[in-house]
C-alpha positions as CSV (number, residue, x, y, z in Angstrom):
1,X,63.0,77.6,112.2
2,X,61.6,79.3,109.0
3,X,63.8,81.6,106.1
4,X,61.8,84.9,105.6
5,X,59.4,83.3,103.3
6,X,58.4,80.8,105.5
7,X,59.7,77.7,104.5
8,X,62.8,75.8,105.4
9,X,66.0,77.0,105.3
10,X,68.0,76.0,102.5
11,X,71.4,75.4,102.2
12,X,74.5,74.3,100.3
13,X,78.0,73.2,102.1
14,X,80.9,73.6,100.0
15,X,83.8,72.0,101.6
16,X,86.4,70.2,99.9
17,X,87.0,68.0,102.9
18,X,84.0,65.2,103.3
19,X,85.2,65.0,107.1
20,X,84.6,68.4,107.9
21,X,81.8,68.5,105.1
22,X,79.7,65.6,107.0
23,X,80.5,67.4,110.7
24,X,79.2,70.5,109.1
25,X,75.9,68.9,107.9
26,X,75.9,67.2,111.3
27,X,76.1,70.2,113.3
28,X,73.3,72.2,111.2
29,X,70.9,69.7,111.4
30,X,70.9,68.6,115.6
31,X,70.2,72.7,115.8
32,X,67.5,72.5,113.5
33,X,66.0,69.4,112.1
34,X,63.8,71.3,109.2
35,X,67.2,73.0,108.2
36,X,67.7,71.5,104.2
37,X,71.2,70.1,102.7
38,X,70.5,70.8,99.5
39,X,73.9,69.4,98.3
40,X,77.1,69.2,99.8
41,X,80.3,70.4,97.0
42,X,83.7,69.6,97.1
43,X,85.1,72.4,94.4
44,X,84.1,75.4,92.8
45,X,82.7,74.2,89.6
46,X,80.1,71.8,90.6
47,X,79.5,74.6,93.7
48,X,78.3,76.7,91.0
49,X,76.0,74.3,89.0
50,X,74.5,73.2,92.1
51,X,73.6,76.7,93.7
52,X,72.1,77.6,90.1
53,X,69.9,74.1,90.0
54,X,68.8,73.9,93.6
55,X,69.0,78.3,94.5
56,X,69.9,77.7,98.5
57,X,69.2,80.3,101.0
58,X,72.7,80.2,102.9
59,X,76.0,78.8,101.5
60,X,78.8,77.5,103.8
61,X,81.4,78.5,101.5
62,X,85.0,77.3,102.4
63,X,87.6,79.5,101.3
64,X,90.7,76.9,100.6
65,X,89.5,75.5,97.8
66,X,90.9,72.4,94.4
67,X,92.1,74.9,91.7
68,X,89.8,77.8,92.5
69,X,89.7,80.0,95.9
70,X,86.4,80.3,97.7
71,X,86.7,84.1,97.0
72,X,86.2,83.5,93.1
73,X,82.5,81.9,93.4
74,X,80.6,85.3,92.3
75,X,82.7,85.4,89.6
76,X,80.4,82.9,87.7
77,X,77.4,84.5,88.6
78,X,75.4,87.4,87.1
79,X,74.8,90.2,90.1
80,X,70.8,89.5,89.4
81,X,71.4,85.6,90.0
82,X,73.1,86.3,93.4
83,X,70.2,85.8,95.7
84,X,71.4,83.8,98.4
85,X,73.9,84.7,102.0
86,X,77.5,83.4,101.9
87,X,78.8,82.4,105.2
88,X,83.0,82.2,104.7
89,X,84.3,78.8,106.6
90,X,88.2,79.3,106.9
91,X,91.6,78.3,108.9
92,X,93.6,81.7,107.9
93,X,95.7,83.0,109.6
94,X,95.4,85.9,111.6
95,X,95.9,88.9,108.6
96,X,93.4,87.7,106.8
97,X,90.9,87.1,110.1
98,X,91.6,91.1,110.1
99,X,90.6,91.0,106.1
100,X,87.2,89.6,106.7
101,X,86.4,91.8,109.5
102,X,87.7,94.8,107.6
103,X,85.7,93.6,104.7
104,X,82.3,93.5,106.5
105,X,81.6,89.6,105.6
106,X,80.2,86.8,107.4
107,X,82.9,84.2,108.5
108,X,83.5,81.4,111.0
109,X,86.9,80.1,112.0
110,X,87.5,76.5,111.7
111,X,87.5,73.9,113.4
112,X,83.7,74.8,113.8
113,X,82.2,75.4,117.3
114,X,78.9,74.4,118.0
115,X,78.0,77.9,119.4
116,X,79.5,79.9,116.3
117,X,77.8,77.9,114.0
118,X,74.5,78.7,115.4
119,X,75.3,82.3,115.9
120,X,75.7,82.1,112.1
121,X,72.5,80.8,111.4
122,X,70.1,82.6,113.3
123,X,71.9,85.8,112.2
124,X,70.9,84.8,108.5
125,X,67.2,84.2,110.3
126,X,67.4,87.9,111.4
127,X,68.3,88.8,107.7
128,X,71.3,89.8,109.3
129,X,74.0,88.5,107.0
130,X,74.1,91.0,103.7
131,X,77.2,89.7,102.0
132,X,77.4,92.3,98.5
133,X,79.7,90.9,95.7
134,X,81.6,94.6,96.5
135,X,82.1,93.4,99.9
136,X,83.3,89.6,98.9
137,X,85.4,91.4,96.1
138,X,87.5,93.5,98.6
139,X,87.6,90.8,101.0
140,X,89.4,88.9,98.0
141,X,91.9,92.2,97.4
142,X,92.2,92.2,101.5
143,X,93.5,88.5,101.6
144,X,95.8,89.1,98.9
145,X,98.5,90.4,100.9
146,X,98.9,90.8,105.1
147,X,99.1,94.4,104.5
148,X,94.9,95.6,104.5
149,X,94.3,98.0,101.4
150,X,90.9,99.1,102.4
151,X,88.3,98.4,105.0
152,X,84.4,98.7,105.0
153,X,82.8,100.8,107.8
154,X,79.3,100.7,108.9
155,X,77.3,104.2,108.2
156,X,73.8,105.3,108.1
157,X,72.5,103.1,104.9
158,X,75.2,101.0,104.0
159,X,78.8,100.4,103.8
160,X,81.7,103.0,103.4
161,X,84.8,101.7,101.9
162,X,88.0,103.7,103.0
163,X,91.3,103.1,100.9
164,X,93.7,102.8,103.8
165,X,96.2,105.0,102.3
166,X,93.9,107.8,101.9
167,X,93.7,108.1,106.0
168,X,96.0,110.8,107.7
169,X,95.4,109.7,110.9
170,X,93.1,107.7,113.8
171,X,91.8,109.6,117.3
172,X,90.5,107.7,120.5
173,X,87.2,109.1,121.8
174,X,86.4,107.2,124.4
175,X,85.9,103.9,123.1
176,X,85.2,104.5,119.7
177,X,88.1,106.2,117.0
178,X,87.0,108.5,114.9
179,X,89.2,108.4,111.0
180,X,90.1,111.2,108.9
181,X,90.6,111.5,105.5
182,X,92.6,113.2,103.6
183,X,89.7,114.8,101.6
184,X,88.8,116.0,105.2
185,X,85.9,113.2,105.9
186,X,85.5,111.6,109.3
187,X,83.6,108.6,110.3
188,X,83.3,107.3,113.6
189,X,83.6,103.2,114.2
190,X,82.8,101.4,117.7
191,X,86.7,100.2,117.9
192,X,89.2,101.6,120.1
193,X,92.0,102.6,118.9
194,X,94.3,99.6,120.1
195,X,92.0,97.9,117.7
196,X,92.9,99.6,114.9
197,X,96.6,99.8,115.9
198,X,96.7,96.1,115.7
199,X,95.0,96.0,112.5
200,X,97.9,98.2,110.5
201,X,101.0,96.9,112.7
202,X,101.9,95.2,108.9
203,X,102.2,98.4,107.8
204,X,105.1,100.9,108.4
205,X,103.1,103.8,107.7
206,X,101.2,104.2,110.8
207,X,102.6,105.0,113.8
208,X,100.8,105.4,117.1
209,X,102.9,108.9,118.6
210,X,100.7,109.2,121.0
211,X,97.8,107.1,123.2
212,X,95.3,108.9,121.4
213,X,96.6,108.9,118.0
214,X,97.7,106.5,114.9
215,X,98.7,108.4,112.3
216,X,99.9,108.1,108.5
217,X,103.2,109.2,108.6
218,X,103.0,109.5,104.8
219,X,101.1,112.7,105.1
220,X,103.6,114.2,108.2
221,X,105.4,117.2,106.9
222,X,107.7,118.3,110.3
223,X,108.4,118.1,114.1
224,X,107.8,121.5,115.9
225,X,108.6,121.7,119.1
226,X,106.3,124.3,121.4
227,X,105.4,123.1,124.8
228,X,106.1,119.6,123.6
229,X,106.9,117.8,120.7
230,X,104.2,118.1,117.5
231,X,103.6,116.8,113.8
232,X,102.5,119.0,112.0
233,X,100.2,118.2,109.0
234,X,99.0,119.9,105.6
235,X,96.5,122.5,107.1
236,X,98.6,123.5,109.7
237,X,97.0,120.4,111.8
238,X,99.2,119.8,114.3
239,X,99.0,116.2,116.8
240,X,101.3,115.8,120.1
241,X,103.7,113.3,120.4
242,X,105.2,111.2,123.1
243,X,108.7,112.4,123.7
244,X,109.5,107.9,123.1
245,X,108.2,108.2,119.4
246,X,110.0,111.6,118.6
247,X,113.1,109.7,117.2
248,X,111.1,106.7,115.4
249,X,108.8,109.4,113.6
250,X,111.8,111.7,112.3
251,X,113.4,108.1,111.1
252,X,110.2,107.5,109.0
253,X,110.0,111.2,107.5
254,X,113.3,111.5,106.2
Protein backbone atom coordinates (compact mmCIF):
# COMPACT_ATOMS: atom_id res chain seq x y z
CA UNK A 1 0.00 0.00 0.00
CA UNK A 2 0.90 3.63 -0.95
CA UNK A 3 0.52 7.11 1.58
CA UNK A 4 -1.42 9.81 -0.57
CA UNK A 5 1.60 10.78 -2.33
CA UNK A 6 2.32 7.58 -3.59
CA UNK A 7 5.08 6.26 -1.92
CA UNK A 8 5.56 4.12 1.08
CA UNK A 9 4.11 4.62 4.21
CA UNK A 10 6.37 5.98 6.70
CA UNK A 11 6.36 5.52 10.17
CA UNK A 12 7.98 6.01 13.58
CA UNK A 13 7.08 3.61 16.81
CA UNK A 14 7.64 5.24 19.94
CA UNK A 15 7.43 2.72 22.70
CA UNK A 16 9.45 2.59 25.67
CA UNK A 17 9.25 -1.08 25.82
CA UNK A 18 11.67 -2.89 23.05
CA UNK A 19 9.25 -6.02 23.61
CA UNK A 20 6.26 -4.44 22.61
CA UNK A 21 8.34 -2.02 20.35
CA UNK A 22 9.73 -5.08 18.16
CA UNK A 23 5.92 -6.93 18.18
CA UNK A 24 4.73 -3.55 16.94
CA UNK A 25 7.22 -3.33 14.06
CA UNK A 26 6.52 -7.04 13.62
CA UNK A 27 2.88 -6.70 13.23
CA UNK A 28 3.08 -3.58 10.66
CA UNK A 29 5.30 -5.14 8.46
CA UNK A 30 3.53 -9.03 7.75
CA UNK A 31 0.40 -6.57 6.85
CA UNK A 32 2.33 -4.65 4.56
CA UNK A 33 5.90 -5.36 3.52
CA UNK A 34 6.52 -1.74 1.79
CA UNK A 35 5.28 -0.20 5.13
CA UNK A 36 8.84 1.92 6.45
CA UNK A 37 10.30 1.85 10.19
CA UNK A 38 11.84 4.79 10.06
CA UNK A 39 13.08 4.50 13.65
CA UNK A 40 11.80 2.91 16.61
CA UNK A 41 12.01 5.60 20.16
CA UNK A 42 12.05 4.66 23.52
CA UNK A 43 11.26 8.39 25.17
CA UNK A 44 10.11 11.60 24.21
CA UNK A 45 13.28 13.45 23.52
CA UNK A 46 14.88 11.40 20.98
CA UNK A 47 10.93 10.81 19.64
CA UNK A 48 11.19 14.35 18.81
CA UNK A 49 14.64 14.57 17.05
CA UNK A 50 13.83 11.64 15.03
CA UNK A 51 10.27 12.71 13.67
CA UNK A 52 12.07 16.19 12.74
CA UNK A 53 15.13 14.29 10.84
CA UNK A 54 13.24 11.49 9.20
CA UNK A 55 9.28 13.57 8.89
CA UNK A 56 7.21 9.98 9.20
CA UNK A 57 3.69 9.76 7.83
CA UNK A 58 2.09 7.89 10.96
CA UNK A 59 3.49 7.76 14.58
CA UNK A 60 2.63 5.00 16.98
CA UNK A 61 2.84 7.10 19.83
CA UNK A 62 2.66 5.37 23.34
CA UNK A 63 1.21 7.35 25.98
CA UNK A 64 3.15 5.97 29.30
CA UNK A 65 6.15 7.36 28.70
CA UNK A 66 10.37 7.91 30.87
CA UNK A 67 9.92 11.47 32.32
CA UNK A 68 7.48 12.83 29.75
CA UNK A 69 3.76 11.62 28.87
CA UNK A 70 2.96 10.78 25.38
CA UNK A 71 0.35 13.60 25.50
CA UNK A 72 3.34 16.25 25.66
CA UNK A 73 5.01 15.44 22.12
CA UNK A 74 3.34 18.52 20.20
CA UNK A 75 4.58 20.46 22.75
CA UNK A 76 8.05 20.60 20.97
CA UNK A 77 6.69 21.19 17.75
CA UNK A 78 5.71 24.41 15.84
CA UNK A 79 1.83 23.91 14.51
CA UNK A 80 3.47 24.33 10.82
CA UNK A 81 6.05 21.34 11.50
CA UNK A 82 3.14 19.05 12.64
CA UNK A 83 2.53 17.20 9.32
CA UNK A 84 2.27 13.70 10.25
CA UNK A 85 -1.02 11.35 12.02
CA UNK A 86 -0.58 10.27 15.64
CA UNK A 87 -1.98 6.92 16.42
CA UNK A 88 -2.26 6.78 20.65
CA UNK A 89 -0.96 3.06 21.81
CA UNK A 90 -2.20 2.82 25.54
CA UNK A 91 -3.22 0.34 28.60
CA UNK A 92 -5.51 3.03 30.57
CA UNK A 93 -7.87 2.40 32.25
CA UNK A 94 -11.36 2.67 31.40
CA UNK A 95 -11.90 6.84 32.13
CA UNK A 96 -9.42 7.73 30.14
CA UNK A 97 -10.61 4.95 27.17
CA UNK A 98 -13.84 7.48 27.54
CA UNK A 99 -11.17 10.57 27.25
CA UNK A 100 -9.87 9.59 23.95
CA UNK A 101 -13.16 8.86 22.47
CA UNK A 102 -14.54 12.13 23.91
CA UNK A 103 -11.47 13.77 22.56
CA UNK A 104 -12.02 12.59 18.87
CA UNK A 105 -8.29 10.93 18.64
CA UNK A 106 -7.04 7.87 17.07
CA UNK A 107 -6.14 5.15 19.79
CA UNK A 108 -5.58 1.44 20.14
CA UNK A 109 -5.67 -0.46 23.36
CA UNK A 110 -2.89 -2.60 24.26
CA UNK A 111 -1.89 -5.54 24.09
CA UNK A 112 -2.22 -4.90 20.27
CA UNK A 113 -4.50 -7.10 18.19
CA UNK A 114 -3.69 -7.95 14.91
CA UNK A 115 -7.12 -6.76 13.47
CA UNK A 116 -7.02 -3.24 15.39
CA UNK A 117 -3.73 -2.55 14.20
CA UNK A 118 -4.72 -2.86 10.72
CA UNK A 119 -7.92 -1.10 11.12
CA UNK A 120 -5.51 1.78 12.22
CA UNK A 121 -3.55 1.74 9.22
CA UNK A 122 -5.71 1.64 6.42
CA UNK A 123 -7.81 4.35 8.20
CA UNK A 124 -4.60 6.59 7.87
CA UNK A 125 -4.64 5.22 4.06
CA UNK A 126 -8.25 6.70 3.74
CA UNK A 127 -6.83 10.00 5.28
CA UNK A 128 -9.01 9.16 7.80
CA UNK A 129 -7.10 9.86 10.93
CA UNK A 130 -7.01 13.99 11.51
CA UNK A 131 -5.44 14.19 14.89
CA UNK A 132 -5.34 18.45 15.53
CA UNK A 133 -2.94 19.52 18.31
CA UNK A 134 -6.63 21.11 19.87
CA UNK A 135 -7.88 17.65 19.86
CA UNK A 136 -4.48 15.97 21.42
CA UNK A 137 -4.50 19.07 23.90
CA UNK A 138 -7.97 18.28 25.31
CA UNK A 139 -7.33 14.69 25.22
CA UNK A 140 -4.40 15.65 27.65
CA UNK A 141 -6.92 17.90 29.97
CA UNK A 142 -9.50 14.79 29.54
CA UNK A 143 -6.89 12.22 31.06
CA UNK A 144 -6.06 14.44 33.70
CA UNK A 145 -8.74 13.52 35.96
CA UNK A 146 -11.68 10.43 35.63
CA UNK A 147 -14.13 13.22 35.64
CA UNK A 148 -14.44 14.32 31.47
CA UNK A 149 -14.27 18.24 31.18
CA UNK A 150 -15.17 18.48 27.68
CA UNK A 151 -15.79 16.34 24.68
CA UNK A 152 -15.37 16.86 20.80
CA UNK A 153 -18.48 16.10 18.61
CA UNK A 154 -18.52 15.61 15.04
CA UNK A 155 -20.49 18.46 12.92
CA UNK A 156 -20.68 19.61 9.42
CA UNK A 157 -16.87 20.78 8.86
CA UNK A 158 -15.06 19.90 11.81
CA UNK A 159 -15.10 19.38 15.38
CA UNK A 160 -17.34 21.01 18.12
CA UNK A 161 -15.96 21.07 21.57
CA UNK A 162 -18.67 21.25 24.38
CA UNK A 163 -17.44 22.20 27.99
CA UNK A 164 -19.35 19.54 29.90
CA UNK A 165 -20.60 21.79 32.46
CA UNK A 166 -22.11 24.15 30.04
CA UNK A 167 -24.77 21.12 29.16
CA UNK A 168 -28.29 21.28 30.93
CA UNK A 169 -29.36 18.20 29.83
CA UNK A 170 -29.19 14.93 27.20
CA UNK A 171 -32.59 13.53 25.18
CA UNK A 172 -32.84 9.97 23.58
CA UNK A 173 -34.24 10.14 19.99
CA UNK A 174 -34.17 7.00 18.88
CA UNK A 175 -30.80 6.05 18.83
CA UNK A 176 -29.05 9.10 18.72
CA UNK A 177 -29.19 11.95 21.92
CA UNK A 178 -29.52 15.16 21.02
CA UNK A 179 -27.38 17.88 23.88
CA UNK A 180 -28.46 21.15 24.93
CA UNK A 181 -26.61 23.98 25.92
CA UNK A 182 -27.11 26.33 28.18
CA UNK A 183 -26.67 29.09 25.56
CA UNK A 184 -29.69 27.19 23.94
CA UNK A 185 -27.40 25.16 21.17
CA UNK A 186 -28.21 21.59 20.30
CA UNK A 187 -26.20 19.07 18.50
CA UNK A 188 -27.14 15.74 17.73
CA UNK A 189 -24.38 12.61 18.17
CA UNK A 190 -25.01 8.90 16.85
CA UNK A 191 -24.80 7.66 20.73
CA UNK A 192 -27.64 6.56 22.73
CA UNK A 193 -28.14 7.90 25.68
CA UNK A 194 -26.90 4.85 27.94
CA UNK A 195 -23.76 5.84 26.18
CA UNK A 196 -23.53 9.01 27.44
CA UNK A 197 -24.90 7.97 30.91
CA UNK A 198 -21.93 5.80 31.30
CA UNK A 199 -19.67 8.41 30.16
CA UNK A 200 -20.56 10.99 33.17
CA UNK A 201 -21.39 8.28 35.97
CA UNK A 202 -17.91 10.00 37.63
CA UNK A 203 -19.80 12.90 37.87
CA UNK A 204 -22.50 13.73 40.46
CA UNK A 205 -24.00 16.29 38.39
CA UNK A 206 -25.99 14.31 36.00
CA UNK A 207 -28.62 12.31 36.73
CA UNK A 208 -30.72 10.21 34.43
CA UNK A 209 -34.58 11.07 36.01
CA UNK A 210 -35.98 9.60 33.32
CA UNK A 211 -35.22 6.91 30.27
CA UNK A 212 -35.08 9.63 28.00
CA UNK A 213 -33.28 12.13 29.92
CA UNK A 214 -29.72 12.91 31.70
CA UNK A 215 -29.67 16.03 32.95
CA UNK A 216 -27.41 18.64 34.85
CA UNK A 217 -28.78 18.97 37.94
CA UNK A 218 -26.68 22.05 38.40
CA UNK A 219 -29.02 24.03 36.22
CA UNK A 220 -32.45 22.35 38.13
CA UNK A 221 -34.31 25.11 39.84
CA UNK A 222 -37.55 22.98 41.45
CA UNK A 223 -39.92 19.82 41.54
CA UNK A 224 -43.52 20.68 40.40
CA UNK A 225 -45.79 18.23 40.55
CA UNK A 226 -48.86 18.29 37.71
CA UNK A 227 -49.78 14.98 36.34
CA UNK A 228 -46.48 13.67 37.55
CA UNK A 229 -43.47 14.70 38.89
CA UNK A 230 -41.26 17.55 36.79
CA UNK A 231 -37.97 19.68 36.93
CA UNK A 232 -38.40 22.55 35.98
CA UNK A 233 -35.52 24.59 34.31
CA UNK A 234 -34.54 28.42 33.64
CA UNK A 235 -37.13 29.10 30.76
CA UNK A 236 -39.82 27.51 32.28
CA UNK A 237 -38.44 24.10 30.55
CA UNK A 238 -39.83 21.58 32.36
CA UNK A 239 -38.51 17.43 31.97
CA UNK A 240 -40.63 14.41 33.62
CA UNK A 241 -39.29 12.38 36.16
CA UNK A 242 -39.50 8.84 37.27
CA UNK A 243 -41.39 8.77 40.57
CA UNK A 244 -37.73 6.38 41.78
CA UNK A 245 -35.43 9.56 41.12
CA UNK A 246 -37.83 12.13 42.74
CA UNK A 247 -36.03 11.69 46.13
CA UNK A 248 -32.34 11.42 44.74
CA UNK A 249 -32.88 14.67 42.61
CA UNK A 250 -34.37 16.87 45.63
CA UNK A 251 -31.11 15.43 47.61
CA UNK A 252 -28.90 16.95 44.92
CA UNK A 253 -30.74 20.42 44.73
CA UNK A 254 -30.71 21.32 48.17
Amino acid sequence: MQNNTGNPLRIIIIEDEKIASDLLEQMLIEFDDTIEILDKCYDLPSSVKSIKKHQPDLVFLDIELPVYSGLQLLDFFDISEINFAIVFTTASNKYAIRAFEMSAVDYILKPIQKEKLEIAVKKFYKQQIKNSAENILLLSQNTATPELKKIVIPVTGGYEILVISDIVYFKAEGSYTRIFLANKQNFIMSKNLKYFHTLLENNDLFVRIHRSFVVNISYAKRIVRNNGNFLVFDDDLQLPIVNEKVVDVIKLIK
